[in-house]
N, C-alpha and C positions, 0 to 999 in steps of 0.2 A: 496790645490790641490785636485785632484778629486783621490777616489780610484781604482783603478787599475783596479777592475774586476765589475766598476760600469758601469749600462747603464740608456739610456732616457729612464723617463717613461711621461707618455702625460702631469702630471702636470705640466712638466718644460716649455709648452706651453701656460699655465694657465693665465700667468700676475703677477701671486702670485709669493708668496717668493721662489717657484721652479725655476720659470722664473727670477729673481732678484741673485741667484743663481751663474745658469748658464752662464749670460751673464758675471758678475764680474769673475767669476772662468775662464772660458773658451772663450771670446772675449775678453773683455774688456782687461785683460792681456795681450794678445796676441797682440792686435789691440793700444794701448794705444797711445794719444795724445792729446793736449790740448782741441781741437775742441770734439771729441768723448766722453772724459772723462764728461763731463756736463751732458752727457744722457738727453739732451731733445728730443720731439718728432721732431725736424729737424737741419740740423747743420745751423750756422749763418758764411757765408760765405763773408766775406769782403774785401779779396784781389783780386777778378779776373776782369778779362779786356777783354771788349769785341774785337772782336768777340770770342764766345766760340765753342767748339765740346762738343758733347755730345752721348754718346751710350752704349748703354746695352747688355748681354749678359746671355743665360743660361746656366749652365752645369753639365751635368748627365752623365758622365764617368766612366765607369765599367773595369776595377776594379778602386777600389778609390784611390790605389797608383800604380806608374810604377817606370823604369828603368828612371830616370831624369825629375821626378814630379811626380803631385798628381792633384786632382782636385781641391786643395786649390790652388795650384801656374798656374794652367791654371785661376782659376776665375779671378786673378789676371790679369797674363802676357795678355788674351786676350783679355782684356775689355782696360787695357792700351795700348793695339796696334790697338785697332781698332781706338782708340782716336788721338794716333799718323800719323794713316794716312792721315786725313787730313790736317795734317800739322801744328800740336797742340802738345802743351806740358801737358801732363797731372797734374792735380793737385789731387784731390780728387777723391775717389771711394762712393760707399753705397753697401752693400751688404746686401743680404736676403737669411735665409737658412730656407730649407723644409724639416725638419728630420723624420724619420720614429720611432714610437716606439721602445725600444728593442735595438739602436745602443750601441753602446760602444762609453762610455765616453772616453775613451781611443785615441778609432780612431778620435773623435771629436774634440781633443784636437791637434790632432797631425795637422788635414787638419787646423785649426785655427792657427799651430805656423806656418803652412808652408804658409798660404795667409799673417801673419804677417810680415815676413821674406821677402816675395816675395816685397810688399808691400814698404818695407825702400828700401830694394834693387834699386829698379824704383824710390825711392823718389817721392812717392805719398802716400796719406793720408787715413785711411778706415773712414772717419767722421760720420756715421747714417751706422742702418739698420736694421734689423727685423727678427724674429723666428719663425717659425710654428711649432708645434710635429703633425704629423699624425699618426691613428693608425698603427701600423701593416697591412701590404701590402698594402696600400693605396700608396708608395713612395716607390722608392729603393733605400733604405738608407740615402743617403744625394742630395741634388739638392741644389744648388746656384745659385743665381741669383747676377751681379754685373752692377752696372752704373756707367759710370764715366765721369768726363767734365776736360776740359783742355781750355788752353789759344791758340788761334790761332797765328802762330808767324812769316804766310809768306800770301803774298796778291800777286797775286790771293793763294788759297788756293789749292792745286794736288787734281783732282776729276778725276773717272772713265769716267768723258763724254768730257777727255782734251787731251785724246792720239792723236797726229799727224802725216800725215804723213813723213815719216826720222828720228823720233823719235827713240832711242835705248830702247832693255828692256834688262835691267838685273835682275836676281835674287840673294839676299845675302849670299845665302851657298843650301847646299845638302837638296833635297827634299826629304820629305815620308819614313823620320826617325821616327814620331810623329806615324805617323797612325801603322805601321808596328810594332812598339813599343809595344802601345794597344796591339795589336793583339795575340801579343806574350806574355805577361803578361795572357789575359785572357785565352788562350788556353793551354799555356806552351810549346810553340815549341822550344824542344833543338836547335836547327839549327838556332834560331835567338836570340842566349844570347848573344851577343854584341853589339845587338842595343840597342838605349835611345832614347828618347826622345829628340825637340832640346826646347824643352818649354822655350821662354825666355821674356823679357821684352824688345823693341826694341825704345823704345823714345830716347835712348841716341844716335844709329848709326840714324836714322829721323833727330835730330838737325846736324849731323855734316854732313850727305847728305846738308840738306837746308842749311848749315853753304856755303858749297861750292858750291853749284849749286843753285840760289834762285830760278830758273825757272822748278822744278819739276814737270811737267804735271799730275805723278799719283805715286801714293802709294796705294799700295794694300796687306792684310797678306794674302795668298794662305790656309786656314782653311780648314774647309770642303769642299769635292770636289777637293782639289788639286790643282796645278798651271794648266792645261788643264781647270779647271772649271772656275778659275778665271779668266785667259787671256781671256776667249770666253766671260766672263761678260762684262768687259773692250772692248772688240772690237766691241761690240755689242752699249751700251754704247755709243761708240765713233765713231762705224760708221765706223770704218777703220778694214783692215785686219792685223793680226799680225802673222808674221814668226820666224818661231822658228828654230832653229839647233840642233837638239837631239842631236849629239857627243858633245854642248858647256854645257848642261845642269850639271849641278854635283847632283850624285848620288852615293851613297856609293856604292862598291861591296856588302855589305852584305845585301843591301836594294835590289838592283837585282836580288844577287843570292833570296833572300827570294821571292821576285816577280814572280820569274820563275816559281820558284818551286809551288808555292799558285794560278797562276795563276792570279796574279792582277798587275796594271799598275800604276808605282813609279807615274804617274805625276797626278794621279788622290787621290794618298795619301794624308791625311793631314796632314799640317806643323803650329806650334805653333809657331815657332819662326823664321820665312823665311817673308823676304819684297821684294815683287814686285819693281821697280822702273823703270819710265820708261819718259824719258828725250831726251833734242835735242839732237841731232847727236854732236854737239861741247860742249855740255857739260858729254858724256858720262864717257871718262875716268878722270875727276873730281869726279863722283859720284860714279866710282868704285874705287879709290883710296880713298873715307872718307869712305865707307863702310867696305874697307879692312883696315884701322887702327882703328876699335871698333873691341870689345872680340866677336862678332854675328857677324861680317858682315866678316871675313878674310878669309873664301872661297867664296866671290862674283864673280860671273861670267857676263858677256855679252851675253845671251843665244840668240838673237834675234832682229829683228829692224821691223818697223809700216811700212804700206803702203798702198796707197789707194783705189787697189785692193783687189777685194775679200772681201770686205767690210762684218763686222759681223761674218769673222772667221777666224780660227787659223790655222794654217798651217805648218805641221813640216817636214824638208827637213832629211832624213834621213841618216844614217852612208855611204849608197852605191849610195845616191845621187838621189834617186824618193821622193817621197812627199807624205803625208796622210793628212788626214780630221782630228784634235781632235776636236769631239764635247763636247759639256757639259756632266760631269758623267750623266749616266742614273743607276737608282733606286741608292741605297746602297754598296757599295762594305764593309767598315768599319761602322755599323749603333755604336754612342755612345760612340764615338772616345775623344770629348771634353764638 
C-alpha cells in the first residue's frame, strides 16, 4: 500500500521501477483480471463476435470527486454507455491516465478503486492501458482517457439517423441531476445539498429494452449539452422533427428550484446516467415497462413522439399550451462537467 501522505513525482512516468511500482500498487490491484494481469503491451482478445461497437472517451472533471461519483466511475459508466447505445454489450475497456506531478497517491488510489468497482459492477473488464506523469501545471491533476468495444446483439443496430415518423421518445429517469451536481461541489452552494449525481452504467436496462422491443430505432446517453442538445442531434440526423411535452419531462424539484435560481435550463444539463430511447408507436409502453423494472431506468417517462414536420428540430409544447424552439446548447453553461 502506498503511504498516506505520498504523491507523484515524474519518475513514476519513467518506465522504471517508479512506473513498475505504481501500476502493481495502484491499477493493477484495483483493476485485476486474468487478461490485464500478463502486462503485455496489448490484451489478447479471443472471445468477441462480430459485429463489434467501439468508442472512446476523455475526462477532465473538476472536482475529482462529487455527491454520487468521481471521475473514475464516470471514465467508466460513460465509455460503457456510449458502447451500449448502439445496441452492444460491452466487454472490455483500456484506459489511460495523464497525471500531473505533485498529485496524492492517495486520491490516485481512490479514482483507481472507484473505476475498479465501477468496472465489475457493469461486468466489464479494464484489459490494457497506459501512464503519463506531467510536470507540474502542464495537466489538472488527473485526465482519463477510456475505450471500450462490445458485442453487437440486435441487427439492424438503433442509430441517430433511424428516428421515424410516429415513433415515441422516452427518457429513462430525471434530467440535469449530474451537471447541477458538478456545479454544486465545485462552488459549494448550500441550496443544492441534496443533489447527486445520477452517474451510472446502463448496458443492463439497453438488454432488457432490446430484450423486449428488438426494433429500437435510437439510443442515445444525453451527456454534454443535455437532452435539448441531443434530441436536436438526432432530429437532425434523421431528418424528422421531434416533440417534446415539458410537463412529461421528469425533473427533480431541487434541480428546478437550483435552475431558477442560477439561471440555467435543466434540459441543457448533463446527465451520466439517463438513455434516450426512442421506438414505434406499438412498441412504446414495452420499452417503458423493461426500463421501469432495472435499478436506472424506474422513473422513465414518454416525454415526446417524432414527426415529419419541422424536420431538423425540437420542439417543446409547454405547461399553458404555446410551443418554443430548443435549439442546440450555445457556448458553455457547465464547461468540465465529465
Amino acid at each position: 500500500m502506498m503511504a498516506e501522505d505520498a504523491i507523484l513525482l515524474l519518475d513514476a512516468g519513467s518506465g522504471g521501477m517508479a512506473s513498475q511500482r505504481l501500476i502493481a500498487q495502484c491499477f493493477v490491484r484495483n483493476f485485476s483480471n486474468p487478461l490485464l494481469d500478463t502486462l503485455d503491451d496489448a490484451a489478447l482478445l479471443k472471445d468477441l463476435h462480430a459485429p463489434l461497437a467501439m468508442s472512446t472517451d476523455s475526462y477532465t472533471v473538476t472536482p475529482l470527486f462529487f455527491p454520487g461519483g468521481s471521475i473514475g466511475t464516470l471514465a467508466v459508466h460513460g465509455t460503457v454507455n456510449d458502447v451500449s447505445m448502439l445496441g452492444a454489450r460491452p466487454r472490455y475497456l483500456t484506459c489511460a491516465f495523464i497525471l500531473e506531478e505533485g498529485l496524492s497517491l492517495s486520491v490516485l488510489e481512490r479514482i483507481a478503486a472507484d473505476m475498479g468497482n465501477a468496472a465489475r459492477a457493469a461486468d466489464v473488464q479494464i484489459v490494457t492501458g497506459d501512464t503519463k506523469v506531467v510536470p507540474r501545471g502542464c495537466c489538472d491533476k488527473v485526465f482519463i482517457n477510456t475505450t471500450g468495444v462490445g458485442e453487437v446483439i440486435v441487427d439492424p443496430a438503433p442509430s441517430g439517423h433511424s428516428a421515424a415518423s410516429g415513433d415515441a421518445v422516452l427518457i429513462s429517469g430525471f434530467v440535469g441531476d449530474h451537471g447541477l451536481t458538478v456545479m454544486n461541489s465545485r462552488e459549494g452552494l448550500s441550496f443544492l445539498a441534496d443533489t447527486a449525481s445520477d452517474s451510472a452504467p446502463l448496458n443492463g436496462m439497453v438488454e432488457s429494452i432490446l430484450s423486449a422491443c428488438p426494433d429500437v430505432h435510437v439510443l442515445r446517453d444525453p451527456t454534454r449539452g443535455g437532452l435539448a442538445t441531443t434530441l436536436n442531434e438526432i432530429a437532425q440526423q434523421s431528418n424528422v422533427g421531434i416533440y417534446l411535452d415539458e410537463s412529461a419531462i421528469p425533473i427533480r424539484e431541487s434541480v428546478k428550484n437550483g435552475c431558477s435560481f442560477l439561471g440555467l435550463d435543466p434540459l441543457y444539463l448533463a446527465n451520466e446516467g439517463k438513455c434516450i430511447c426512442i421506438v414505434p408507436e406499438e412498441q412504446a409502453d414495452a420499452a417503458l415497462t423493461a426500463m421501469r423494472n432495472t435499478p436506472y431506468g424506474k422513473d422513465a417517462a414518454r416525454i415526446g413522439s417524432v414527426r415529419a414536420e419541422k424536420a431538423g428540430r425540437v420542439i417543446l409544447k409547454t405547461p399553458i399550451g404555446g410551443e418554443r424552439l430548443l435549439t442546440m446548447l450555445e457556448g458553455a453553461q457547465l464547461p468540465r462537467i465529465c
